[in-house]
C-alpha positions in Angstrom: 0.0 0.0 0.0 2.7 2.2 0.9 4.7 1.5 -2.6 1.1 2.0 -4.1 1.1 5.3 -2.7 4.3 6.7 -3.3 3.8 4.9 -7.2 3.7 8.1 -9.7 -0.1 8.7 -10.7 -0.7 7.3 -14.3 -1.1 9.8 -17.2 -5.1 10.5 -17.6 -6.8 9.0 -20.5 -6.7 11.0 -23.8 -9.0 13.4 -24.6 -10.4 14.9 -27.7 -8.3 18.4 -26.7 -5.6 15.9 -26.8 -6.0 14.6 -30.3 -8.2 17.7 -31.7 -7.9 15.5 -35.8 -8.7 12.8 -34.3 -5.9 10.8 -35.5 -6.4 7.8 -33.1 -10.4 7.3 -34.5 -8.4 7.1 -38.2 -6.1 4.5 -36.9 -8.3 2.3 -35.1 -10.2 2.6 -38.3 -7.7 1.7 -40.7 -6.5 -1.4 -38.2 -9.8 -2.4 -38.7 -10.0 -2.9 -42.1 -6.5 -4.5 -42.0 -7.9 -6.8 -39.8 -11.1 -7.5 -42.3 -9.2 -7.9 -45.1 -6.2 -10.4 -43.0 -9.7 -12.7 -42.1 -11.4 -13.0 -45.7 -10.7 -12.5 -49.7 -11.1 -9.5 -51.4 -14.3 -9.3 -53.5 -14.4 -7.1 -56.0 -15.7 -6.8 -59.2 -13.7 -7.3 -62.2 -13.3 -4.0 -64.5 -15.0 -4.0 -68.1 -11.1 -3.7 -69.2 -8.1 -5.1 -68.2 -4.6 -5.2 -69.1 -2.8 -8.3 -70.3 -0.5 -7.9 -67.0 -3.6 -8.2 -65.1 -4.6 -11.1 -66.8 -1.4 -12.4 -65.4 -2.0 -11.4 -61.8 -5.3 -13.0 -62.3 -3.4 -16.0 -62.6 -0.8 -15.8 -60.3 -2.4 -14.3 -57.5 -5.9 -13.2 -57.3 -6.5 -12.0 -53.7 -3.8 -10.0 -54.7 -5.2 -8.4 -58.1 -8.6 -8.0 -55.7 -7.0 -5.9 -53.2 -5.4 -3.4 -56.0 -8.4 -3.0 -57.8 -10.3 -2.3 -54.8 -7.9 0.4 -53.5 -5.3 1.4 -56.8 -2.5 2.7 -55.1 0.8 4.1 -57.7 3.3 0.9 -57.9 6.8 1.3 -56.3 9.2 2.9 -58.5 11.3 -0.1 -60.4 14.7 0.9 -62.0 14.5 -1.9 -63.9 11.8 -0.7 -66.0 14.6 1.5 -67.5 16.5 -1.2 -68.4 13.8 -2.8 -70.3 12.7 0.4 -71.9 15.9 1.4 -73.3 16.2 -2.1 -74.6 13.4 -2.2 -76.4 14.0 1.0 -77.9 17.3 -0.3 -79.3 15.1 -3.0 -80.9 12.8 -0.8 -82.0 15.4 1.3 -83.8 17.5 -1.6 -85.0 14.0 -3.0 -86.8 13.2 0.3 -87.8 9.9 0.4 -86.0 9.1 2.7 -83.3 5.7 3.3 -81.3 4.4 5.1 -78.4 4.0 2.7 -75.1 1.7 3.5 -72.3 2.7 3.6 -68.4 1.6 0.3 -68.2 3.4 -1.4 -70.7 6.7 -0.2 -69.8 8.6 -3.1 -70.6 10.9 -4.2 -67.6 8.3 -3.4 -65.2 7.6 -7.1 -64.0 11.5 -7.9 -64.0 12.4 -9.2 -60.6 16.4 -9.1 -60.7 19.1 -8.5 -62.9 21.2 -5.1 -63.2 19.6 -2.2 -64.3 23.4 -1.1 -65.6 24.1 -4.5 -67.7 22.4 -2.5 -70.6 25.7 -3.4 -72.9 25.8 -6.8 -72.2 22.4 -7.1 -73.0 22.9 -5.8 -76.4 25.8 -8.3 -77.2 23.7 -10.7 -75.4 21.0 -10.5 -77.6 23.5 -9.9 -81.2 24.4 -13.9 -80.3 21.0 -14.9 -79.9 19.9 -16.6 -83.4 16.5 -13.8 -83.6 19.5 -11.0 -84.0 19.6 -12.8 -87.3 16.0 -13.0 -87.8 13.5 -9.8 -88.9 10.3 -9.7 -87.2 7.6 -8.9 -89.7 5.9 -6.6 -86.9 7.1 -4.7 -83.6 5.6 -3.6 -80.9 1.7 -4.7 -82.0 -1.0 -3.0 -79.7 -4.6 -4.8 -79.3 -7.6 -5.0 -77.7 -9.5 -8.2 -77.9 -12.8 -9.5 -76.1 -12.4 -12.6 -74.2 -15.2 -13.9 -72.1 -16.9 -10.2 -71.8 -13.6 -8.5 -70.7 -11.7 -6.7 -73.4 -7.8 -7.5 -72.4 -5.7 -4.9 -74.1 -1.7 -5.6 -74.3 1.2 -5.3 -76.7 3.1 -7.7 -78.4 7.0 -7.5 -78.7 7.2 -9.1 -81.6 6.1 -11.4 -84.2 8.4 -13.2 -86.9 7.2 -15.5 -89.9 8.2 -19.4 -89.9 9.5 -21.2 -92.9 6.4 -23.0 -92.8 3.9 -20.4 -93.2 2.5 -20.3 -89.3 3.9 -17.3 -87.1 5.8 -17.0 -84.2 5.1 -13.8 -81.3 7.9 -13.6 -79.0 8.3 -11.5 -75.9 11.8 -10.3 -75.0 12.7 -10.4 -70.9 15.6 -8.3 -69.8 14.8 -10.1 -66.3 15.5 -13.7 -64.7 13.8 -16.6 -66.2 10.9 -17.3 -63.4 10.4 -21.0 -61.8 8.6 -23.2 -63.1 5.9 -23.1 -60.6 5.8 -19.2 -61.9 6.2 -20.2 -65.7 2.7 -21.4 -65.8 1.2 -18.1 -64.4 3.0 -16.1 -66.8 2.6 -17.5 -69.5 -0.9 -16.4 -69.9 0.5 -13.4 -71.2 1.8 -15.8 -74.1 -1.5 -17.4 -74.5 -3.4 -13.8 -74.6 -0.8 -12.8 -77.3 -0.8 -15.9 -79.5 -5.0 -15.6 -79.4 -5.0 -11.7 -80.3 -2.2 -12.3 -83.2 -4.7 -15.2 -84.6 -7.2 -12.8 -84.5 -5.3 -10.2 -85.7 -4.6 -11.7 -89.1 -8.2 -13.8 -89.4 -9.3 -9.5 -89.5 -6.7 -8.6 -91.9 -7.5 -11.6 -94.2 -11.3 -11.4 -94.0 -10.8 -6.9 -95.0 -8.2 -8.3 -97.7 -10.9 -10.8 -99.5 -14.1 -9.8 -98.3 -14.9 -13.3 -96.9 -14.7 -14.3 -93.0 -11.5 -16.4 -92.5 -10.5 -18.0 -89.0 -6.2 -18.7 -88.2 -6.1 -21.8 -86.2 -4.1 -21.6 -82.9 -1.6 -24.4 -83.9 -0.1 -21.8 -86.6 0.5 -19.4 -83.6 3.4 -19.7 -81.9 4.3 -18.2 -78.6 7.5 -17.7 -76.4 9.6 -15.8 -74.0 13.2 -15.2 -75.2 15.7 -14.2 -72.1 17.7 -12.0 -73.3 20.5 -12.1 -70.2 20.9 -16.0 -70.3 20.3 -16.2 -74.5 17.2 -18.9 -73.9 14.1 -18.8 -75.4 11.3 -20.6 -73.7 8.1 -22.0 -75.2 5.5 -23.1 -72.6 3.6 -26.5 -74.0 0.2 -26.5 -73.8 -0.8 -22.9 -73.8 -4.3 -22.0 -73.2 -6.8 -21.4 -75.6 -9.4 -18.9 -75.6 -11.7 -21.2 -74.4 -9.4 -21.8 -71.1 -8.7 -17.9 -70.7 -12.4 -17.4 -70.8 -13.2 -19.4 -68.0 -10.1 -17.9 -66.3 -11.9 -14.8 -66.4 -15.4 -16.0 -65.7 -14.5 -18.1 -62.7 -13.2 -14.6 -61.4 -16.3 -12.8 -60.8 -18.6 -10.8 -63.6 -17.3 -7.9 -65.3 -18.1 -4.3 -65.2 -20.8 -1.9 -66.3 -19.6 -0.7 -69.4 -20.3 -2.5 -72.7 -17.4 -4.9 -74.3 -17.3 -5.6 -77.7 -19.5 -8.4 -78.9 -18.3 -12.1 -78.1 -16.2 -13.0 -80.8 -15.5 -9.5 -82.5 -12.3 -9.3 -83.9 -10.2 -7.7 -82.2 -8.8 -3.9 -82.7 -5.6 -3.2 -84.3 -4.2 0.4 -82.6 -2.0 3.2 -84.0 
């Protein structure tokens, strides 16, 4: 009792004088929801539009692609991003092809290592690599395409022409070659390429002679090519647009605004 007595009185509780913003409601607030979203899944609903990189996250991690669409914060600052930008400029230039590219298609922006001032090596990395001695027939292809209600927009690095008349769309990493665990997330992006170049040229064909005309899949070919390491990867068994359709569908409905029709060709952009 006596130690009790000669304790130092404790501080008295805080009072709205004390915290006149009312910064402690905000944080109790914000813990909250922390604490909501820790205990359950995001729901959201999926926009009318998405990008072919959200198509990916889709894959990868959903909860994930929920949360950012629910609250769209800026995305960290990645140097790397400059590494794959200036090096598909130098492409661009060497093929004689250049185009505007949007924030979000700033290639480099999904690398996960690698040296953002190995920009030489990657140049005589790539002058080794037997598509130095190839020329693409297109660069940098923009798109929009409807696939299960969503239109997916993206860009494709390039395509090149086979020997045997079919087509193959490569997309150049600057970054590490993922796991293979990882390899099958990613390579939706392939998949959503190979189905937009299909359609692509079905369109161009059916202007050219008046009459509908359909590319089958199987003369689409699709692959990563890492620049850094000199391999090119082609996932087996890509998805088809029947598979990305229920990829998006088993995701939750779509947006307000109106898509273009099911099965529309897709547009070509400027």
């Amino acid at each position: 009792v006596l130690a009790a007595l000669d304790a130092p009185e404790p501080p008295p509780p805080a009072s709205f004088e004390d915290d006149p913003d009312e910064w402690a409601a905000d944080v109790d607030a914000l813990l909250a929801e922390r604490e909501r979203r820790a205990e359950s899944a995001a729901e959201v609903v999926l926009p009318a539009q998405m990008s072919v990189s959200q198509l990916v996250d889709l894959a990868t991690d959903p909860d994930a692609l929920a949360a950012r669409l629910r609250r769209p914060l800026p995305f960290r600052p990645n140097p790397l991003a400059r590494r794959g930008t200036a090096f598909h400029a130098w492409l661009e230039r060497r093929y004689g092809a250049t185009r505007l590219l949007d924030l979000d298609e700033l290639p480099g922006a999904d690398d996960e290592d690698g040296d953002e001032t190995d920009f030489d090596r990657l140049q005589e990395a790539f002058l080794r690599s037997p598509w130095a001695q190839r020329s693409p027939v297109e660069v940098e292809v923009p798109f929009e395409t409807s696939i299960g209600g969503t239109v997916i927009r993206g860009r494709i690095d390039a395509v090149f022409e086979d020997p045997d008349g079919g087509w193959t769309v490569i997309d150049w990493k600057t970054g590490a070659e993922p796991t293979d665990e990882k390899l099958k997330s990613v390579a939706m992006q392939l998949a959503a390429y190979r189905l937009a170049w299909a359609q692509l040229m079905a369109a161009r064909t059916a202007r050219h002679t008046g009459r509908p005309a359909e590319l089958p899949l199987d003369r689409v070919r699709a692959a990563f090519h890492y620049v850094r390491t000199g391999r090119t990867v082609a996932p087996a068994d890509l998805p088809g647009a029947g598979e990305l359709e229920q990829l998006i569908r088993s995701a939750g409905a779509v947006g307000e605004p109106d898509p273009p029709l099911e099965g529309e060709a897709p547009q070509e952009l400027s």
